[in-house]
Steps between C-alpha positions, in 0.01 A plus 500: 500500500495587844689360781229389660324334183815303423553361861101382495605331133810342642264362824258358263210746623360585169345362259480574113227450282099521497312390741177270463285444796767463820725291273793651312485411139853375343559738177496310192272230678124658431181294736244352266206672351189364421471285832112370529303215624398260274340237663390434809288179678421433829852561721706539162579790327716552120713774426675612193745812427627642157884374424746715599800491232819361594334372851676177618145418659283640750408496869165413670313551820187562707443742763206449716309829550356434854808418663801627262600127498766408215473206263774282370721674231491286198721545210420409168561539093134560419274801506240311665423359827241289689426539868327254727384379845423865624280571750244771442518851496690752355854432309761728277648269288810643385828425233828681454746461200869303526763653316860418507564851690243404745134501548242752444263644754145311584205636287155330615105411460237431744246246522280398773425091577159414594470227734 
């Protein structure tokens, strides 16, 4: 390894492991699969996600597509979720795996609320 390599590792300036989206992704601590709506009525919308062995529980959130505007990160055991009191337009509702070595990167789906 070069000199310059190992003083970047030393700094903390890189990063191992795969990327997913603009999140790192812990090894050993894969995001869901199988994320989908399920349900969805008037400003609420259901998600649900495949189990992800050995996950401690998951991560969820909304991201607002007009503005780029952040929901609330909720944590829970489950591989399903229920949104509500959103405003119309367009959302990506998104969920990331716990592990004991840290959490996974975000994976989402979109859906749109009609007002």
């Amino acid at each position: 390894m070069s000199n310059f390599i190992a003083a970047l590792l030393l700094a903390g300036f890189l990063c191992m492991g795969a990327s997913t989206g603009s999140e790192f992704q812990i090894q050993n601590c894969p995001a869901p699969s199988g994320l989908c709506t399920t349900a969805k009525s008037g400003q609420s919308v259901a998600i649900a996600w495949d189990a992800v062995p050995g996950a401690l529980g998951y991560e969820v959130r909304w991201v607002r597509t007009s503005d780029g505007l952040v929901g609330p990160t909720v944590q829970t055991t489950t591989t399903s979720h229920s949104f509500g009191g959103l405003q119309a337009g367009g959302y990506t509702f998104q969920v990331a795996t716990v592990c004991s070595g840290g959490t996974s990167g975000w994976i989402g789906v979109e859906d749109t609320i009609v007002g």
